[in-house]
C-alpha positions in Angstrom: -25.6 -13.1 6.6 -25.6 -15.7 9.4 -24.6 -18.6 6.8 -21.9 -16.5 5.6 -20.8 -16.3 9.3 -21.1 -20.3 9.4 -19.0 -20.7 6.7 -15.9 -18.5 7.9 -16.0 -20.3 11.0 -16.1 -24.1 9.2 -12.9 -22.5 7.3 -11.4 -21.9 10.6 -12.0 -25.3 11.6 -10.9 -26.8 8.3 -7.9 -24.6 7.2 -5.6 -25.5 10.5 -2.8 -27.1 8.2 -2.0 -24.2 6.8 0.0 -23.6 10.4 2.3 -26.4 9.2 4.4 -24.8 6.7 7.0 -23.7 8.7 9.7 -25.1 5.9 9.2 -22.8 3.4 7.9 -25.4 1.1 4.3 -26.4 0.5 1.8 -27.3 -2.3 -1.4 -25.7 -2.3 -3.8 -27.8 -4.7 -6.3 -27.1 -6.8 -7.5 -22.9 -5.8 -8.7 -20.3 -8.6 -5.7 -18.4 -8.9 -5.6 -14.7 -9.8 -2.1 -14.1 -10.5 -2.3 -10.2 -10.2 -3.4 -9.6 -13.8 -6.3 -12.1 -14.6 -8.3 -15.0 -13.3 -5.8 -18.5 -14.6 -8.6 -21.1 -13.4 -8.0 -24.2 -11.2 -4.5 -24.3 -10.2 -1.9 -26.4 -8.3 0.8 -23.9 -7.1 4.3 -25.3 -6.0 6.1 -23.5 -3.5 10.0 -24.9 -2.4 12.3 -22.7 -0.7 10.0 -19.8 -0.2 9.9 -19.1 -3.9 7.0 -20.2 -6.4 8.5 -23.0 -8.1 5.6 -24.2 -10.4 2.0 -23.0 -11.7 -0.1 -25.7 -13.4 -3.2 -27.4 -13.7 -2.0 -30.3 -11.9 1.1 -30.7 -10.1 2.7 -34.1 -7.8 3.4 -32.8 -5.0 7.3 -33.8 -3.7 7.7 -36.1 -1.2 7.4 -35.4 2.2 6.2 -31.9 1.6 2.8 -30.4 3.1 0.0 -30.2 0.9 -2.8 -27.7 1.6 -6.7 -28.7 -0.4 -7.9 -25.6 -1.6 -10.5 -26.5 -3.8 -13.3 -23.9 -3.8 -11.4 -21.1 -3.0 -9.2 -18.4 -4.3 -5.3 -18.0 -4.0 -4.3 -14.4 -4.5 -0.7 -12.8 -4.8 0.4 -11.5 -1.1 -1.2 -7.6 -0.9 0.8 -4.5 -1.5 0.0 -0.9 0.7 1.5 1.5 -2.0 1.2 4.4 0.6 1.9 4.1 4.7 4.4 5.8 7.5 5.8 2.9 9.7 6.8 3.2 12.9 7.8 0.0 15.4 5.2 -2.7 15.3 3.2 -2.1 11.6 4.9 -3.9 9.4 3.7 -6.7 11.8 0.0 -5.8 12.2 0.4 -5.2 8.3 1.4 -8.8 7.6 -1.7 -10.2 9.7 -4.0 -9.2 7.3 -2.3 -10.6 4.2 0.0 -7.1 3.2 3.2 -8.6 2.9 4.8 -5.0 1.2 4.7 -1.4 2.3 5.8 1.5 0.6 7.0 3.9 3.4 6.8 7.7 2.2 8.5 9.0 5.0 10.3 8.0 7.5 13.2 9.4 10.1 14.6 5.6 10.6 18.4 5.4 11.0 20.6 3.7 8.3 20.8 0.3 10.0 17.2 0.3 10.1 17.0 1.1 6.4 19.4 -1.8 5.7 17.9 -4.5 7.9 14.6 -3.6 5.9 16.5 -4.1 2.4 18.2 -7.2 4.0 14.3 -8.6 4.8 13.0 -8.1 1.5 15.9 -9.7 -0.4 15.7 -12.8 2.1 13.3 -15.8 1.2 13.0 -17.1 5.1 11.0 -16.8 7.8 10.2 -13.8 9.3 7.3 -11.8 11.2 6.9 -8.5 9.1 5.8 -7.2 6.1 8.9 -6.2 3.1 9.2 -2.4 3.7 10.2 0.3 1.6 11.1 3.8 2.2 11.4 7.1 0.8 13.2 8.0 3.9 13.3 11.9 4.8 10.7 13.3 2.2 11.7 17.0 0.3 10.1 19.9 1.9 10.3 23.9 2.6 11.0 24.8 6.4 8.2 24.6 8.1 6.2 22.6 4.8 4.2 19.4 5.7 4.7 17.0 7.8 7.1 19.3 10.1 4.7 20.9 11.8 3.9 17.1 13.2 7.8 17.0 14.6 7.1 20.2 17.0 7.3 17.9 19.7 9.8 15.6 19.1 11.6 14.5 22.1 14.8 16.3 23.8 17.6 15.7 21.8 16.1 14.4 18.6 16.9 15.9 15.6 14.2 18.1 13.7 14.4 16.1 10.1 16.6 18.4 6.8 14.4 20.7 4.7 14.9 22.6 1.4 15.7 26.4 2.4 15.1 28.5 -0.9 19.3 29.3 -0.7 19.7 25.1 -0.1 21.5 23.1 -3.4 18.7 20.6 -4.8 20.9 18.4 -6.0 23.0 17.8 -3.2 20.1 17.6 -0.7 18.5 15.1 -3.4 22.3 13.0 -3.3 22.2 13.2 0.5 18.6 11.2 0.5 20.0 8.4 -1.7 23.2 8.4 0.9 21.1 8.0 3.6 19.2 5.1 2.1 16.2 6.4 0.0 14.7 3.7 -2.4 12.9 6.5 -3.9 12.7 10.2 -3.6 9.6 12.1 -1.7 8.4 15.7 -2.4 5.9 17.4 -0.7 3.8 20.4 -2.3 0.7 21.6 0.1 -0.2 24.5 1.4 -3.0 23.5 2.9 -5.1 25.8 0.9 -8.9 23.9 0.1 -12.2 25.2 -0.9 -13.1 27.0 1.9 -9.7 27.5 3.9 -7.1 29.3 3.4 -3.5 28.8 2.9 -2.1 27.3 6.6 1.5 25.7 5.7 4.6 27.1 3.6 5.2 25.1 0.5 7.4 25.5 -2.4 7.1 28.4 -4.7 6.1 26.9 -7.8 9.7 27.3 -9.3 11.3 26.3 -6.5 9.0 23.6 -7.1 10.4 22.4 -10.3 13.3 23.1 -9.1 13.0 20.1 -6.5 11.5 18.2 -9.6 14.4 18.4 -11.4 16.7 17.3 -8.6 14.8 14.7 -7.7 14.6 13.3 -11.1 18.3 13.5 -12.0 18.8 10.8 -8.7 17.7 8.0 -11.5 15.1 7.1 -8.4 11.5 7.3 -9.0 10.0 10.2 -7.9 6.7 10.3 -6.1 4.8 13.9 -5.6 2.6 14.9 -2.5 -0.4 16.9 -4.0 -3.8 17.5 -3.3 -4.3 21.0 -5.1 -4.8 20.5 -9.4 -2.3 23.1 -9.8 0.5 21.3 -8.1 -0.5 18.0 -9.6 0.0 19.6 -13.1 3.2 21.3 -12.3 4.3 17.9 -10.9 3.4 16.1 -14.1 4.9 18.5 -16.2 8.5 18.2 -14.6 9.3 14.7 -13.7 6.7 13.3 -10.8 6.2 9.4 -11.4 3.5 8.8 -8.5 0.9 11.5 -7.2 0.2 10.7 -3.8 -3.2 11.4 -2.8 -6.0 12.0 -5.3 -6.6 15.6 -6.3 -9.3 16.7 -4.2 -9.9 20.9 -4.8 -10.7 20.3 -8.3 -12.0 18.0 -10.9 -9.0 16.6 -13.1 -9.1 17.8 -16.7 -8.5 15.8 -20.1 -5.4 17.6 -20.2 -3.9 16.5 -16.8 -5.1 13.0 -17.6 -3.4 12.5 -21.3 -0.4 13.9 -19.5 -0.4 11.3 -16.8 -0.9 8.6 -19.4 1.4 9.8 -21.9 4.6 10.1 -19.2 3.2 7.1 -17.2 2.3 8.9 -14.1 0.4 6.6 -11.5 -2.2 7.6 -8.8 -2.1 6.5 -5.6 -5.4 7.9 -3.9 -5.4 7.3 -0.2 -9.0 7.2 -0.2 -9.0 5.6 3.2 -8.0 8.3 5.2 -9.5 10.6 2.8 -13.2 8.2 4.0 -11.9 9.4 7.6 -11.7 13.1 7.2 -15.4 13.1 5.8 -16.1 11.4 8.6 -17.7 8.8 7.2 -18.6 5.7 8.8 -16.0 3.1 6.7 -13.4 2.7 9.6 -16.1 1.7 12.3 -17.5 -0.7 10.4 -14.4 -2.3 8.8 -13.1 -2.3 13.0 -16.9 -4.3 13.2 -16.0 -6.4 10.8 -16.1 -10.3 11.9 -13.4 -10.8 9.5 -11.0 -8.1 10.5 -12.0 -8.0 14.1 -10.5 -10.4 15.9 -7.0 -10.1 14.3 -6.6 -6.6 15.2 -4.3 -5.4 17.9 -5.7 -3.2 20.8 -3.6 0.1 19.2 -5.3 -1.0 15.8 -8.7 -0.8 17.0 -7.5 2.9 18.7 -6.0 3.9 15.3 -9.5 3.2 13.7 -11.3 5.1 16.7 -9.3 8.1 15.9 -11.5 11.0 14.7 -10.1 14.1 12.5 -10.8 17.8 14.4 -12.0 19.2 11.1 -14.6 17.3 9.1 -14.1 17.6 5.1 -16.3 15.8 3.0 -15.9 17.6 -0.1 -12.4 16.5 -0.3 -13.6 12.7 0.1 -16.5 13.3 -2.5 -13.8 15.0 -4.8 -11.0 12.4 -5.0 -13.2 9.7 -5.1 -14.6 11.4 -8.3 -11.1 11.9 -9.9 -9.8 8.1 -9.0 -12.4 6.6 -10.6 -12.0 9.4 -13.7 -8.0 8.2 -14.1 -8.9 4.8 -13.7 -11.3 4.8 -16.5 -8.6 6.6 -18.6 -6.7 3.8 -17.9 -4.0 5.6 -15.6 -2.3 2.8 -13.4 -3.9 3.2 -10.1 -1.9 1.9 -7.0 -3.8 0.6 -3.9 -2.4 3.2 -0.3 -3.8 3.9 3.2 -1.7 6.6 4.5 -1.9 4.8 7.9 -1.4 5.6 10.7 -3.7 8.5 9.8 -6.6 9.3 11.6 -9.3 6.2 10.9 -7.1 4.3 9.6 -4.8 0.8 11.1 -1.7 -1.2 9.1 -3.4 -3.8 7.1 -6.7 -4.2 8.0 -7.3 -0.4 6.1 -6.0 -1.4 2.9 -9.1 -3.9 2.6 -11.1 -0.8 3.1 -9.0 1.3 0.1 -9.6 -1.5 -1.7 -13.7 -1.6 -1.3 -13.2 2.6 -1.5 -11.8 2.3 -5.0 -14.3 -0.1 -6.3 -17.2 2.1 -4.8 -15.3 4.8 -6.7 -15.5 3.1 -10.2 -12.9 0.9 -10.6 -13.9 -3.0 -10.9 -13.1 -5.6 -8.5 -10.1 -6.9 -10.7 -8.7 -3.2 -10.8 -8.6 -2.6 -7.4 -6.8 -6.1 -6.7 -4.3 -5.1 -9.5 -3.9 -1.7 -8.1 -2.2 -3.7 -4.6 -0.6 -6.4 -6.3 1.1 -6.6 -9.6 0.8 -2.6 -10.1 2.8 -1.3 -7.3 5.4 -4.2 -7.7 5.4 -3.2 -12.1 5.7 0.6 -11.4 8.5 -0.4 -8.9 10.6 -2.7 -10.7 10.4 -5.1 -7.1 10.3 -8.0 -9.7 10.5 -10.6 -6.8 6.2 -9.9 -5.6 3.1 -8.9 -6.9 2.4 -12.0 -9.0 1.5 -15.7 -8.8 4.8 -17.0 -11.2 7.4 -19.0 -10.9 10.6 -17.7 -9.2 8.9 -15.0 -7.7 9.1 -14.8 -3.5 5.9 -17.4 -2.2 3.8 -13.9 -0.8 0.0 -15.0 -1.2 -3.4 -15.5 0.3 -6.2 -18.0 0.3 -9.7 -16.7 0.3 -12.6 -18.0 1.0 -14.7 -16.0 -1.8 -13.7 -14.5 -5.1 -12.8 -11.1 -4.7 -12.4 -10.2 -8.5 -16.4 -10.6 -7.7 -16.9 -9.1 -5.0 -13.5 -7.3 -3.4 -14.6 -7.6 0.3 -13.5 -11.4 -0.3 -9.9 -10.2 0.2 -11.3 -9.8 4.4 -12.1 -13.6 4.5 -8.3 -14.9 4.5 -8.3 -18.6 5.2 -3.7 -18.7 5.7 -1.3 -16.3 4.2 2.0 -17.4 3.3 5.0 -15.1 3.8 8.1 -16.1 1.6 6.0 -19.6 1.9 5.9 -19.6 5.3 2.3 -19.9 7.2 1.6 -16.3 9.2 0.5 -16.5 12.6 -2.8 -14.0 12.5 -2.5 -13.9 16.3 -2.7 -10.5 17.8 0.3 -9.6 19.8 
C-alpha cells in the first residue's frame, strides 16, 4: 500500500507536461491503449486539432508539437456517465475525474442552455466541461416521480408538464423534441417495494404503453425508469431502449432477458446510488480515497456525506444480482451514477459504478466498455467512446491497467479534453 502511494506521487512529479497541451495537438508515445473494446498493445496515439489523427505502433511525431512518454502506462478512451441530473457546476467536477460525457435524464434547463450544450459537444476546442446530453423534461403522471422533489421550487418558477390521463401522448411527446430533447424520458414507479407500499402515482399500465408508443414514434431513443419487474417487462414489450435503474423487487427471468437481447434493450444499473440507499460504506471510502480525494470540490465531498432517511439493502443486494445476470446474458450494460443522489458526486462516483459492476459479475473490460464505447454505440455519438482516428481526442492516462484491476481508472496521470490537457484543480 505505501509503495503504491509512492508511486502515484512520482507520477505527479513526472507527468507535469501533460499541462502543456493547450493547442489541441499532442503525441502521446508508446501507452497500452484500450480503445473501448479490447487491449491494442503498445501504441503511439496522434492527436492534431483536438481529433485523433493516427493510432500505430510507432508514430514521428510533427514538428514542433508536444510529445508526452507514456511508456508503462495505459491510455484509455475519455469516460462516459450514462445516467446523471446536472445542475450548474457538474459537468465541471465531472470532467476532473476523466468523464468527459454525461447523459442528462432530466432536466428543467431552458432552450439556450440546451443549445449551448449541443454547440459544446459538436466543438473540438477548448473548454472546461464535460459534453452533456439531455432528455430534457422526462414523461410522467401528475404528481409521478421526480415532482414531488419540485414542491418547493422557488416563487415564480414553473412546476415542470406532466401526462394527465385526458393529455394527447403524441403531442406532449412532439413538445419534448421542440423543446430540445436528444432523447425521450419515461418514468414508471410507484414506489411500491418489498415491504412498502405504494407512495407515488404512476401510469396505469395502459396508459403506460400508451406513453411507450408516443415516445417511440418521436424516432428518438427511448429510455424507461423502472425499478418494479412488472414495469420493466411492460417497457420491453412496447418500445423502451434503455432501462434505467436495475430491477430491484424481483429477480429477472429468462424471459425478460431474451426479450432485452432480442430487441436490444440496454441496462443502465445505477448501482452507485443504489450502494448509498443500503447504506453501505462505498461512498466514504471512495471520498477517502488518495486518488479521488484531493480533486474533489468542498460540495463533492458534501454530496458523498449525504445519507438516505430510509435504509434499503435488499434493493442494493437485488440489482446487483440482476446486472451481473444481464451482463452474463450478454445484454449491453451502460456504466450511470444517478448523481447528485444521496452518496453520490459528478465524476468521482462513476469510478465507484464502475468497481460496483465488477463486484457485481461483470469483468474489468466490461465495466470499462459499459462507460466508454457502449453508451457512445447505443447512442449513435460517433465522435467519443473510442481510441480511432477522426474521433474527438477524449482520453485518459493511467497509471495501472484497469482491464486488470478497474480501480486503475482512479489513478489518472492527465486527461485530455478534445486534446486539450484538464486542469484537475478543485474550483
Amino acid at each position: 500500500m505505501k509503495l503504491r502511494g509512492l508511486s502515484i506521487f512520482l507520477s505527479a512529479l513526472v507527468t507535469a507536461t501533460p499541462a502543456l497541451a493547450r493547442d489541441g495537438n499532442v503525441l502521446i508515445h508508446g501507452a497500452r491503449v484500450f480503445d473501448g473494446t479490447r487491449m491494442l498493445g503498445v501504441r503511439d496515439v496522434l492527436v492534431t486539432d483536438g481529433r485523433i489523427a493516427a493510432v500505430a505502433p510507432q508514430l514521428r511525431a510533427p514538428v514542433g508539437i508536444e510529445t508526452v512518454e507514456a511508456k508503462g502506462r495505459v491510455l484509455i478512451p475519455g469516460l462516459v456517465d450514462g445516467h446523471v441530473h446536472v445542475f450548474p457546476g457538474a459537468q465541471a467536477d465531472a470532467l476532473r475525474f476523466g468523464v468527459t460525457t454525461v447523459f442528462d435524464m432530466y432536466s428543467i434547463a431552458d432552450r439556450p442552455t440546451i443549445d449551448r450544450w449541443r454547440a459544446q459537444r459538436a466543438s473540438i476546442g477548448k473548454v472546461a466541461e464535460a459534453d452533456t446530453y439531455t432528455a430534457g423534461i422526462g414523461t410522467t403522471p401528475p404528481g409521478g416521480h421526480p415532482m414531488e422533489l419540485f414542491k418547493d421550487l422557488p416563487a415564480g418558477m414553473a412546476i415542470p408538464p406532466t401526462l394527465a390521463p385526458s393529455d394527447d401522448a403524441d403531442a406532449f411527446m412532439r413538445a419534448r423534441v421542440a423543446a430540445g430533447s436528444d432523447y425521450i424520458k419515461v418514468l414508471q414507479d410507484d414506489g411500491t417495494r418489498p415491504g412498502h407500499s405504494a407512495s407515488l402515482p404512476a401510469f396505469t399500465p395502459e396508459r403506460f404503453m400508451v406513453a411507450l408508443t408516443a415516445a417511440k414514434a418521436t424516432g428518438k431513443r427511448v429510455l424507461v425508469h423502472i425499478q418494479q419487474l412488472a414495469d420493466a417487462r411492460i417497457a420491453v414489450a412496447n418500445g423502451a431502449d434503455v432501462l434505467e435503474h436495475a430491477v430491484c423487487d424481483a429477480p429477472v427471468d429468462d424471459a425478460l432477458i431474451a426479450a432485452m437481447k432480442a430487441r436490444g434493450v440496454a441496462q443502465t444499473a445505477t448501482l452507485a446510488t443504489y450502494a448509498g440507499l443500503a447504506g453501505a460504506d462505498d461512498a466514504r471510502q471512495l471520498a477517502a480515497d488518495p486518488a479521488i480525494a484531493p480533486y474533489m470540490t468542498a460540495r463533492q465531498k458534501g454530496m458523498l456525506g449525504l445519507i438516505w432517511k430510509r435504509p434499503r439493502p435488499a434493493d442494493f443486494a437485488m440489482a446487483s444480482a440482476n446486472t451481473g445476470r444481464l451482463a452474463r446474458a450478454g445484454v449491453t450494460i451502460i456504466a450511470g451514477t444517478d448523481a447528485p443522489n444521496p452518496t453520490t458526486a459528478f465524476g468521482a462516483s462513476l469510478h465507484l459504478e464502475l468497481a460496483l459492476m465488477v463486484r457485481a459479475g461483470l469483468t474489468p473490460m466490461q465495466a470499462l466498455v459499459s462507460a466508454t464505447s457502449a453508451p457512445a454505440t447505443f447512442f449513435n455519438t460517433k465522435d467519443r467512446g473510442r481510441i480511432a482516428p477522426g474521433l474527438k481526442a477524449d482520453m485518459l492516462l493511467l497509471d495501472g491497467d484497469p482491464t486488470q484491476d478497474i480501480t486503475a481508472t482512479r489513478h489518472i496521470v492527465a486527461i485530455w479534453k478534445n486534446g486539450y490537457s484538464v486542469d484537475r484543480t478543485p474550483s
